[in-house]
C-alpha positions, -999 to 999 in steps of 0.1 A, spaced: 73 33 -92 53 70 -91 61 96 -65 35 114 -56 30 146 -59 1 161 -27 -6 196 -16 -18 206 19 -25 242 35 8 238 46 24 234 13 34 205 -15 56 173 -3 65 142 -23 58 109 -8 66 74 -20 37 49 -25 37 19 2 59 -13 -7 46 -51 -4 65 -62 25 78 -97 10 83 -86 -26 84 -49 -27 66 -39 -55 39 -11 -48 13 -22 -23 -21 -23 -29 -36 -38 4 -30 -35 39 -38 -50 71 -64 -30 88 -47 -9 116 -7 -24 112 19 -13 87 23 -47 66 10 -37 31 12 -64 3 7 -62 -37 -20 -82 -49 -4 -110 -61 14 -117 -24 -22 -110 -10 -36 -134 -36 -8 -161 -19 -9 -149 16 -50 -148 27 -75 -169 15 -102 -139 14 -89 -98 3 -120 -90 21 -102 -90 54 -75 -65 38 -82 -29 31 -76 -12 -3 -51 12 -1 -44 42 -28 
């Protein structure tokens, strides 16, 4: 697991990558507008179609 590092006009701040919510190893999907992010082998299980997930970074 990475932190990462991000700067902003108002200065640098740390911020931990987003977790799957059944496994918790670093999400790389989302539901569009809700804060249940899955890695890709739960989204793999979970939805027939990743086209109805957004990529997250």
């Amino acid at each position: 697991m990475a932190l990462c590092l991000c700067a902003s006009k108002k200065g640098a701040f740390l911020f931990m990558p987003k977790k799957c919510i059944i496994c918790a190893a670093e999400a790389i999907y989302a539901i569009k507008d809700s804060s249940e992010s899955y890695c890709q082998e739960c989204a793999e299980e979970q939805f027939s179609e990743l086209d109805v997930l957004e990529k997250i970074s």
